[in-house]
Each structure stands twice: as C-alpha cells, then as structure tokens.
N, C-alpha and C positions, 0 to 999 in steps of 0.2 A: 538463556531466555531469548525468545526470539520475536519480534514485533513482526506482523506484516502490516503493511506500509500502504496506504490509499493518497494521494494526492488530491484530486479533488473535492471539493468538503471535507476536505482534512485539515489541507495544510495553507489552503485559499479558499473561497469562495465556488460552489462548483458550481463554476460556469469559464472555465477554459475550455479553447477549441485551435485546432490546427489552422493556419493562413500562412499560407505558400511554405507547409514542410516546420512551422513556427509555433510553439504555443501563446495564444494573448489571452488573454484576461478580459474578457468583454461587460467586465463592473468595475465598482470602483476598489480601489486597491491594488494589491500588485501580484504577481506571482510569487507563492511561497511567504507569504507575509508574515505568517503564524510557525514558520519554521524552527525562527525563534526559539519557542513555548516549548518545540519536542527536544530540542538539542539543550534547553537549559534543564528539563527531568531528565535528560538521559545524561546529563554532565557526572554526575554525584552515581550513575551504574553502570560502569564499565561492563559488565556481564551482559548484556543489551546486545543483541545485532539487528541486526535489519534486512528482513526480507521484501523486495519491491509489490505488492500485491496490484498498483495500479494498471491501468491501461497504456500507460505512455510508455511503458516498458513494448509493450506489442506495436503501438503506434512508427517510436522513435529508437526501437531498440532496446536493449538492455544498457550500456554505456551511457547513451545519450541521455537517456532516462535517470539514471545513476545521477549523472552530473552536475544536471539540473539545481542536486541538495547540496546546502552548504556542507563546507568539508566537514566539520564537525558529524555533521550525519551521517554525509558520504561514506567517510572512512569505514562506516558497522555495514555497511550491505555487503552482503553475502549472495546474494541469488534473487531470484525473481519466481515467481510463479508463474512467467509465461519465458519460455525460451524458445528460439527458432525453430530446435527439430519437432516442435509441435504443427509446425507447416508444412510438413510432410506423412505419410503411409508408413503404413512398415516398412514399405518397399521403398523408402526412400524416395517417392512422386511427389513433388509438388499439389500441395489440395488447390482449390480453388480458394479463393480470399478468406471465406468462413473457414472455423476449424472448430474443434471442443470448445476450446477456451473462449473463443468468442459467442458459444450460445450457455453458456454454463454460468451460476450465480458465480456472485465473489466467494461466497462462501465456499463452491463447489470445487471453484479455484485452489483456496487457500487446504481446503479437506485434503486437496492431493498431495499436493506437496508435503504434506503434515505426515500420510498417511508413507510416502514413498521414503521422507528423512527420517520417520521412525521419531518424530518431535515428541515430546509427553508435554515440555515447557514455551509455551506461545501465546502469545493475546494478538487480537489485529486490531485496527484502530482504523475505522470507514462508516462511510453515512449510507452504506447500502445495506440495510438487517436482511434482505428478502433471502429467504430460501435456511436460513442457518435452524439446524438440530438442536434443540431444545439441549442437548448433554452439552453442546458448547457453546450457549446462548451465552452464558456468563461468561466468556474469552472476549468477546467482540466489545469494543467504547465506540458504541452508535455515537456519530457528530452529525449536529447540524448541517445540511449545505452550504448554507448558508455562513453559519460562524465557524464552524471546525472546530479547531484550537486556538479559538477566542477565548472559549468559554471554560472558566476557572473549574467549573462542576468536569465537565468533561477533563481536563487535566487531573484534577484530582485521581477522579476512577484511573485512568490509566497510570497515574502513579502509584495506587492502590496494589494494582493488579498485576503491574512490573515487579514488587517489592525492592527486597534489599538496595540500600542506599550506600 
C-alpha cells in the first residue's frame, strides 16, 4: 500500500513558507506537529510506504524534504512525485523555473506517478480535492488546512482506507 504524503494541512497547519532557504510556520504551533497522529496508525502496518506528494520536495529537494519527517515516517518513503529530471526536456535543457508539475493539480501529480508505477493499492492524504476523478475521489482523506491530522474523523478514514492492521 502506498500513502502519498502532503505536508501542509496535513501534517501542520498550512501556512508554511520558505525564509532564507528555511521552512517556518507563520501560526501558532510548530512544524509537523500532527506527525505524531500518522506514525502512531502507521505503527500497527508495516505494509505502508510513503510517497512525498508535497511541494517541499520540489522546493528543498527530495532528501531534504524526506528529512524533515520523523524517522519513524522517514524510513517508509520510497520516492516522491516530483523529481529533478522533471526540470528538464527530453533533450536534457534545463526549462525555465515552471515545469508540468508546477502547473498540474495534486491530484495530476499523484495520477502519474500511479499511472507510470503500475500502483492498483494507494490513498493520498492532502487538503487540496481540486481537480481529482470522480473513479478516485474515494482514495483521497481531504484535511482541513487548518487541523490536518488533528482531527480524529480524518484519522479514522485514513485508517479505514490503509486497512490491515
């Protein structure tokens, strides 16, 4: 099974932002606060990986981004939906700063990746619904921006939809 993974309003409050190269937290709380929440359901399903679906993977890398999650998390990421040869042509040019993935939904995002690993077993778990295919409306644990994984209801579903314990 494979989780894709959103950061903000997921796993904090979204309203993180980059200062000098740095993510803060510009409310109250802290960065990853609710990280908790995902690594206590994922404790009891080892079968769980984790794919990075957020931004900060394109922002700060994929490592860096990676890092960020306590190890308990860390350790299940497998890949990301945005990688660097995405910043480039066929031909191997450097594009100019935009690419797909930066004008593409999340959903759009996470469709490729799905579509190119050949996945059948995936839920994502983000506060961004826009753009998602009705056939896979029911994969997605819309969160709050605000609460993420505060909110018990929300943990539920996604441990619904992870199954096997």
């Amino acid at each position: 099974m494979i989780l894709f993974l959103d950061y903000d309003g997921v796993l904090h409050p979204d309203a993180a932002y980059l200062e000098r190269g740095r993510p803060v937290l510009r409310t109250d709380g802290e960065l990853f606060m609710w990280a908790d929440a995902l690594a206590g359901l994922l404790a009891e399903r080892p079968h769980v990986q984790i794919v990075l679906s957020t931004s900060w993977a394109r922002e700060l890398r994929f490592a860096r981004a990676r890092d960020y999650l306590p190890a308990e998390l860390r350790t299940r990421v497998i890949g990301s939906t945005w990688h660097s040869g995405m910043a480039t042509d066929d031909e191997q040019r450097p594009l100019g700063r935009e690419t797909w993935w930066d004008t593409a939904t999340r959903y759009q995002q996470i469709r490729r990746y799905v579509d190119r690993a050949g996945l059948t077993q995936w839920v994502a778990v983000d506060d961004q619904p826009e753009g998602w295919a009705d056939a896979d409306r029911a994969r997605l644990v819309q969160t709050d921006p605000e609460t993420g994984l505060s909110d018990p209801a929300v943990v539920a579903r996604l441990s619904d939809l992870l199954g096997g314990k």
